[in-house]
C-alpha positions in Angstrom: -30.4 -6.9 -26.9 -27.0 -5.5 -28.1 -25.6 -3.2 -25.6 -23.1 -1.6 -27.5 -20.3 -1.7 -25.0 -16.8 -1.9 -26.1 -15.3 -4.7 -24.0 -12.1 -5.3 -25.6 -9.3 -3.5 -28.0 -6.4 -5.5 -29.1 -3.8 -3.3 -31.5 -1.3 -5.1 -33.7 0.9 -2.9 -36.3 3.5 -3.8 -38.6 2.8 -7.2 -39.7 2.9 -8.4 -43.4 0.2 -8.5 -46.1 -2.0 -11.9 -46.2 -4.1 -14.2 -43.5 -3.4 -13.9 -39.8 -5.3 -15.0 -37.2 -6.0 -12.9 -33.7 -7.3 -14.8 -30.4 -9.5 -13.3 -27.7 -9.2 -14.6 -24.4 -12.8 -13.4 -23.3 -11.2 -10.8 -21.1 -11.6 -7.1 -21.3 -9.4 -4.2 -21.5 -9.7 -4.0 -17.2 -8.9 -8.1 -17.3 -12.4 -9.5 -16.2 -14.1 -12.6 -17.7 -17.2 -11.5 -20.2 -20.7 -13.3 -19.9 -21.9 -15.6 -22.2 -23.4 -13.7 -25.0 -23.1 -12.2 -28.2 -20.5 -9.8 -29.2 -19.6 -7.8 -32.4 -16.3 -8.3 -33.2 -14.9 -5.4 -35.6 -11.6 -5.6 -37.2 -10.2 -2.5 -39.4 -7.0 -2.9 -41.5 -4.5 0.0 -42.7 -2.1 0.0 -45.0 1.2 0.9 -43.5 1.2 4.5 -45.9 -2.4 5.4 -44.7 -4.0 4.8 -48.3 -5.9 1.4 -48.0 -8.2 0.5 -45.4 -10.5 -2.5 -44.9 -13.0 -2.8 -42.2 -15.4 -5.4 -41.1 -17.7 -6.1 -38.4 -19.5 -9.8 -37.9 -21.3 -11.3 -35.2 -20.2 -13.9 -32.4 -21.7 -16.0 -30.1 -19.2 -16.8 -27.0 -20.3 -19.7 -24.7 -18.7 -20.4 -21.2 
């Protein structure tokens, strides 16, 4: 049962093109530890002049 609660937002600009990794500590925006559970994680890319964009969601299980 997905709940469709946004728990957590976490904003990076200005890097460079190519692979980077992002961590989540399991906290929300208001700092409190998340239950067990699954959670959709969505990322969406821009291109620093607003005409390329990339978005994906994917599922993830997080276990205490």
């Amino acid at each position: 049962h997905v709940m469709g609660q946004l728990v957590r937002t976490i904003e990076i600009d200005n890097i460079k093109a190519g692979f980077h990794q992002v961590q989540w500590n399991s906290l929300t925006d208001n700092g409190q530890k998340v239950p067990s559970g699954m959670y959709i994680v969505r990322m969406k890319a821009i291109s620093t002049e607003g005409k390329k964009m990339f978005q994906k969601s994917q599922k993830i299980v997080y276990l205490k």
